[in-house]
C-alpha positions, 0 to 999 in steps of 0.5 A: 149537929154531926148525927143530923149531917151522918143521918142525911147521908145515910138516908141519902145512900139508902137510894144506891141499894142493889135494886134500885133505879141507877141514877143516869150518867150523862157525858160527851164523847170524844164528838162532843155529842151527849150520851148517857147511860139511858142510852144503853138499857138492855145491857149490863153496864160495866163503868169505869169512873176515871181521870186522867191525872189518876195514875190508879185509873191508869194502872186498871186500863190493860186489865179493863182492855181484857175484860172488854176482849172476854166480855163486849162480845158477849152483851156487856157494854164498857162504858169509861167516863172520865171526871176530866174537866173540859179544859183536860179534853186534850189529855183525856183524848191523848191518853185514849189515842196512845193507849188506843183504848177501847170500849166506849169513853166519856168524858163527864157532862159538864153540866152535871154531878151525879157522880158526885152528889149522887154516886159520892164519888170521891176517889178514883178510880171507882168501878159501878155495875148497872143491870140490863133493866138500869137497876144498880148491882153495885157502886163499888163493883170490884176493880178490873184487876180484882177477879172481875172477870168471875163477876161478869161471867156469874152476872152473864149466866143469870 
């Protein structure tokens, strides 16, 4: 029973290799209105998976600010959705005010769990890399704090 269950999700993994169509995250930004990842195909996409009562989240913001400061000007889109639910909405958007954080943010499409039964995200915060063509780099995209920087720039020059 156990090696079925392990074997189901080693197969289920196998669809986040690098090279593969990134499975498309829905959200609602601070309007309400929906977004998606679709919505940005032609870019690399730097996302940062958070939540507001995760103070590991809290902790990459100033290094996340940095990287947005080197890199938005130079094509990268850095796309924060947080797993917040929506009676959360107001501290989510409390933190994005008095942080005055930029880039673009999210909060998790109510509606959906791709980033939890397709990414398998389960801790916070986790960082995904998707390229210009919506094809996955990685799930486990190094921390903004973790010599990020180095990352975006080699993806940048290819």
């Amino acid at each position: 029973e156990y090696q079925s269950a392990i074997e189901n999700k080693l197969e289920l993994l196998k669809g986040l290799e690098r090279g593969l169509s990134a499975p498309i995250i829905n959200g609602l930004n601070a309007n309400d209105e929906s977004v998606s990842t679709e919505d940005y195909l032609g870019s690399l996409i730097y996302v940062n998976v958070w939540a507001s009562w995760s103070p590991w989240s809290l902790q990459e913001f100033p290094y996340w600010e940095n990287l947005i400061d080197l890199f938005e000007a130079r094509g990268v889109k850095f796309i924060s959705v947080s797993m917040d639910f929506i009676k959360d909405k107001k501290n989510w958007k409390y933190i994005l005010e008095d942080k005055k954080l930029k880039g673009i943010h999210w909060l998790q499409d109510p509606n959906s769990s791709v980033l939890t039964d397709e990414y398998f995200i389960s801790d916070l915060p986790r960082y995904l890399l998707i390229d210009k063509e919506g094809k996955l780099i990685s799930v486990h995209a190094p921390r903004p704090s973790e010599n990020m920087g180095a990352v975006l720039e080699k993806l940048i020059q290819e």
